[in-house]
N, C-alpha and C positions, 0 to 999 in steps of 0.2 A: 504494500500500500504506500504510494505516495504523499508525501505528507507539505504541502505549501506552507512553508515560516508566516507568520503574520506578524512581527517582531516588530515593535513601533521605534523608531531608534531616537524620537524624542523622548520614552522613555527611560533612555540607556543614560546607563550611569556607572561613570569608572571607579572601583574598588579592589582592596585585593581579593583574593583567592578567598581563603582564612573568613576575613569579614563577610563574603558571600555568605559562607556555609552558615556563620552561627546565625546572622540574616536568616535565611532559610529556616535554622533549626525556630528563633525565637515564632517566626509566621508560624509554624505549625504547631505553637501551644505546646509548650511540652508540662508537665507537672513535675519532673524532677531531674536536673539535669547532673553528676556526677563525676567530675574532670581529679585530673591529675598533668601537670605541664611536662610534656617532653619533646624535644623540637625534633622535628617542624612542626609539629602541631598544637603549642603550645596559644598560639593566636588565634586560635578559636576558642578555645577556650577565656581567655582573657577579654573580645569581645565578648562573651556570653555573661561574662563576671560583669561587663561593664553593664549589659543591656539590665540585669538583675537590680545594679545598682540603682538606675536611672527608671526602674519601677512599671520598667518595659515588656517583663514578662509576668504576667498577673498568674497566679494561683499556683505557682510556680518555685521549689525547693533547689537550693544549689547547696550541690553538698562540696567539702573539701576534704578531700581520703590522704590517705600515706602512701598511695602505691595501684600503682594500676588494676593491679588485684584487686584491690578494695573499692576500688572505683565500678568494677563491674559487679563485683560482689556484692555492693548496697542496691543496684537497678534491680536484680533480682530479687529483693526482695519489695523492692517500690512497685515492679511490672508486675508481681504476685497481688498486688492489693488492688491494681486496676490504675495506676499511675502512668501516663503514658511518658518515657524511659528513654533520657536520651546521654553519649558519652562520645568521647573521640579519643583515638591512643593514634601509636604509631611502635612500628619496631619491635624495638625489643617490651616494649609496654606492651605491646600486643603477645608478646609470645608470652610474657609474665600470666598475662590474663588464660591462657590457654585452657589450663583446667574449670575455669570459670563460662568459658567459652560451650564447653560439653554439657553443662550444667544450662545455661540461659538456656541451649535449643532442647536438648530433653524436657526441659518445663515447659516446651512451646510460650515462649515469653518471646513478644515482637519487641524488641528491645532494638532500636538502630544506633548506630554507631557509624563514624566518619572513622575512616583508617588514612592517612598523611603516610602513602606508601615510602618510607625508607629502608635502606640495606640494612642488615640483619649484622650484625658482631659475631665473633673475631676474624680480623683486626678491625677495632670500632669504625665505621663510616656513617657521616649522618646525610648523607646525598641519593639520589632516589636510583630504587629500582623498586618488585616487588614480589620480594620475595617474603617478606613478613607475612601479608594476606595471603599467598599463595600456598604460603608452609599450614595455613589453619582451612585450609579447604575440606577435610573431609569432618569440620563439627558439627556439619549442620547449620549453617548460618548460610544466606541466600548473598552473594558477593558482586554485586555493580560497580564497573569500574569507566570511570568518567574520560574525555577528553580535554576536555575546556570548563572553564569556570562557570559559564550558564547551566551547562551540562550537568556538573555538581550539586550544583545550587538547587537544581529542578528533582533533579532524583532524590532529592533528600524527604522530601513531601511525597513523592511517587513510594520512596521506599516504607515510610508509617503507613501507605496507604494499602501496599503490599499485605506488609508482615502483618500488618492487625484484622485482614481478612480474616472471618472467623473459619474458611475452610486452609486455608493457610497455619497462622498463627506460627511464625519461625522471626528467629532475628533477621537482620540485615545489615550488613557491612556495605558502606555505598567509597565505593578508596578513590584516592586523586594521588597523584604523583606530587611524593614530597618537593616543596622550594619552585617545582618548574609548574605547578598551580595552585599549591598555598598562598606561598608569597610573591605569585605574580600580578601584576595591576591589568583588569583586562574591563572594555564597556560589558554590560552585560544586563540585562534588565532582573532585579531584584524580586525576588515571591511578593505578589499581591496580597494583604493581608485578605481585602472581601474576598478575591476570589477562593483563596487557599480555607478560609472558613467554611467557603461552599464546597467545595473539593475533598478537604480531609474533617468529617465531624469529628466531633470528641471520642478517644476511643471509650468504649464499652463493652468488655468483656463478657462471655457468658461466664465464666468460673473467676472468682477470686477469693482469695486469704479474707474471710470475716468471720468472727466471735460469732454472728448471728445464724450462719451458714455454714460449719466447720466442712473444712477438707483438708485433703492431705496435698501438698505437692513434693513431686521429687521425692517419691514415695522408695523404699528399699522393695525390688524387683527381684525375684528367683529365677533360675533360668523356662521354669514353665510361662514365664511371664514377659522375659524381657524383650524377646524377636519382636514380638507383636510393638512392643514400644517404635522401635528401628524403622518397622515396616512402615508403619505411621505419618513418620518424620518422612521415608522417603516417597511414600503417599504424597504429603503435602507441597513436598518438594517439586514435585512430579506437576502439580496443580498450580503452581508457582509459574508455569513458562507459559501457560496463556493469560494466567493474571497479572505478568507482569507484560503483557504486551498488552491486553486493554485498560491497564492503567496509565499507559501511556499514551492511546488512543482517543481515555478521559481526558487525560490532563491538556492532549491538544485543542480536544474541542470545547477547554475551559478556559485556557490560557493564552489558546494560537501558539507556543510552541511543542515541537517533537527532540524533546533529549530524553528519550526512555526505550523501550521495548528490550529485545534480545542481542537484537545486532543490526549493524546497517552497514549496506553498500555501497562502494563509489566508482562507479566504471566498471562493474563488473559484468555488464549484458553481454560483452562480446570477445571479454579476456584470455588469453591465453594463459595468463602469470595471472594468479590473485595472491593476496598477500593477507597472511592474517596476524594481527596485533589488537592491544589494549591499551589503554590510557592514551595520557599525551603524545606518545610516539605519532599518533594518527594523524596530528597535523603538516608534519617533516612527511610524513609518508603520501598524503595528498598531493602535496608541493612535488613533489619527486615526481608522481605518476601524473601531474600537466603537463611540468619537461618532458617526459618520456610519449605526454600522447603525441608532442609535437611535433615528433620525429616517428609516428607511427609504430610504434610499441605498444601492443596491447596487453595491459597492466592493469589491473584490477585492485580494493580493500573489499576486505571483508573486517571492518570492527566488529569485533566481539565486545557487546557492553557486560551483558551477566557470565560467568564464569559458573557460580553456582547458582541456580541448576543450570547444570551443559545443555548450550540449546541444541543437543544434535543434528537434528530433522533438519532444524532452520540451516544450518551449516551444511548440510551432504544438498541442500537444494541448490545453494550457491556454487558450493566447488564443482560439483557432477562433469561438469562439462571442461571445466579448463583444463588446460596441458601441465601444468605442476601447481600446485599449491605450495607458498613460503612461510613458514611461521615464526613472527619473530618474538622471543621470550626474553623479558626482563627477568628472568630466574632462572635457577637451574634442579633439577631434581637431582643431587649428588648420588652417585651411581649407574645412573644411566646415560650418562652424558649429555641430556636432551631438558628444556623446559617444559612445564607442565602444559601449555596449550599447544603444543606437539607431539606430547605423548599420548594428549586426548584426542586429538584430531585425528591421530590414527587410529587409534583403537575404535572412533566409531566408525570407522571405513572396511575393515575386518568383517567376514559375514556378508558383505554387500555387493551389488554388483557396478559399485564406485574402483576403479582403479587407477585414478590420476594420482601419480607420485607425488611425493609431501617430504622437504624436505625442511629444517629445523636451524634457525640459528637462536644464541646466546647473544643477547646484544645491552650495552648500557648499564653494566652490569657497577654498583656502587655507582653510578651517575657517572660516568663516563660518558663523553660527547659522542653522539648519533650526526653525524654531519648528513649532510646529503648525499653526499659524492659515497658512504657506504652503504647507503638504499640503492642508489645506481648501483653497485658492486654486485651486491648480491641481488639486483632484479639479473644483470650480465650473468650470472654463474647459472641463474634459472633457466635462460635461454638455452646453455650451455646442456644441463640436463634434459630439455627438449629434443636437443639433436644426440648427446648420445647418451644419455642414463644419468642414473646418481653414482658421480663416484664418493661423495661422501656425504651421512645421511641428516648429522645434526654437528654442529660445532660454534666454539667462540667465535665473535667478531674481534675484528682490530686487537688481538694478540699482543700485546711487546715483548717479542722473543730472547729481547736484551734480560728481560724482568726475571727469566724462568733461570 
């Protein structure tokens, strides 16, 4: 489905990154919000402390924890009583939270959270790739990953609106690429407060934590008990990939923009090469594939916005026909040599009668510069496997062979 922008650009308004999102989060009401500062994502939160101060989010708890653990650890129990639960980590705060993480989506508690994608320690780096949200992909938590700061901004309302479906009910991680969209200043038009009240009501739970109504949550599970729990989650997960494309659908035909659904396309009707990536990379990769149509190169994106749940279907409709597919990964899954949207892209091509070669690069890895001229590189090496194979199937980019 095509989707016309209706973008009013006298209502655009330059901010950063950071400020969008807590923007965003204050528009959609939240009742308790739950931070810890680690950079780069420490500015959202600090707007969010500001908006509190200045008596801009009504009804509204901001708590101050010791530790990112505890940050997420108090939402759980706010999302249990019918709070709607909002937090943002990064990094290693992210992986602190981990056990926390297992715990929010077995409660089915829509709890959303911004992730400020940063590299992962040791040796410390605070510059972006992401491999933080990527490393918590099999918790249970529904994983949107932005290009641009509108982009962000918008999902964040799309994502409460997600997770708090009552046949849903899962968190949501909506992540932006740490420094190259936190702290970038970009025009961008800001959440409507009327609209986003009409868009996202107050959430309303069926089940919560009261004295008057007791229940159990997060109940002790035996093994006669616990699959059917799994089954559930990946039920809902399941129900998740078409309700997060007509909540995208809503929100255009409430707002006149489209930054939501599963994935989107740019030049891929008649590609040879399509290329699949996440986050910010997309727009270096656009740029690259106008150079490239200029000179007759048929080059293709496929962004991936959701990660989790894999939109498979939506992806084998795209690639089926091209002559290679490129994957490019800001992580790496240690031992296999490959990033994780390369080792998923194959694996749903397996079984099928999809045979277009898929090969894998490692790119930007600790925020290492992505030039242009190594998008040309590697669309050249794709050509290259069009005429005679893969000689090799996944690897780093831009090496420093002095370094090793």
């Amino acid at each position: 489905m095509a989707h016309e922008m209706k973008m009013n650009k006298k209502n655009m308004v330059v901010v950063e990154g950071s400020y969008a999102v807590a923007h965003a989060v204050k528009t959609c009401r939240p009742n308790v919000i739950s931070a810890y500062p680690i950079t780069p994502q420490t500015h959202i939160v600090e707007d969010l402390s500001k908006f509190m101060a200045d008596g801009e989010i009504p009804n509204c708890e901001y708590i101050n924890v010791e530790s990112e653990f505890s940050a997420l650890s108090a939402l759980v129990g706010s999302s249990a009583v019918g709070a709607r639960s909002y937090s943002a980590t990064t990094s290693q705060g992210l992986e602190l939270m981990h056990e926390v993480l297992f715990n929010v989506a077995g409660m089915r508690l829509p709890i959303v959270m911004t992730v400020t994608n940063r590299a992962v320690s040791a040796p410390i780096n605070i510059w972006n790739d992401q491999q933080d949200s990527i490393s918590q992909r099999d918790t249970g938590w529904i994983q949107l990953y932005a290009e641009n700061i509108q982009e962000v901004s918008d999902m964040t309302a799309q994502a409460f609106k997600i997770s708090e479906d009552r046949d849903i009910m899962m968190p949501s991680m909506t992540c932006m690429d740490g420094f190259i969209l936190s702290h970038v200043y970009e025009p961008l038009i800001l959440l409507e407060q009327d609209i986003t009240d009409e868009f996202l009501p107050p959430f309303k739970p069926e089940r919560t934590l009261d004295p008057k109504n007791p229940l159990t949550f997060g109940a002790f599970a035996d093994p006669h008990f616990y699959t059917e729990f799994r089954y559930q989650q990946e039920c809902a997960m399941q129900k998740a990939l078409k309700k997060i494309e007509s909540v995208a659908d809503e929100f255009y035909d409430m707002y006149g923009r489209y930054f939501g659904g599963l994935i989107d396309e740019y030049h891929t009707e008649d590609a040879d090469i399509i290329i699949m990536a996440m986050g910010s990379i997309i727009g270096t990769i656009k740029d690259v594939i106008d150079r490239l149509r200029e000179k007759n190169v048929k080059v293709g994106l496929l962004k991936v916005r959701a990660f989790r749940p894999f939109p498979a279907e939506a992806i084998m409709k795209v690639i089926r026909d091209a002559k290679v597919v490129v994957v490019l990964d800001k992580n790496i899954s240690l031992g296999m040599n490959a990033g994780a949207l390369f080792i998923e892209t194959k694996s749903i091509l397996y079984n099928t009668d999809i045979t277009v070669p898929v090969i894998g690069y490692m790119i930007g890895q600790g925020g290492r510069d992505i030039p242009m001229s190594t998008i040309e590189r590697i669309i050249a090496e794709a050509e290259e496997v069009i005429i005679s194979g893969i000689k090799k199937e996944s690897q780093f980019t831009d090496l420093k062979e002095e370094l090793i």
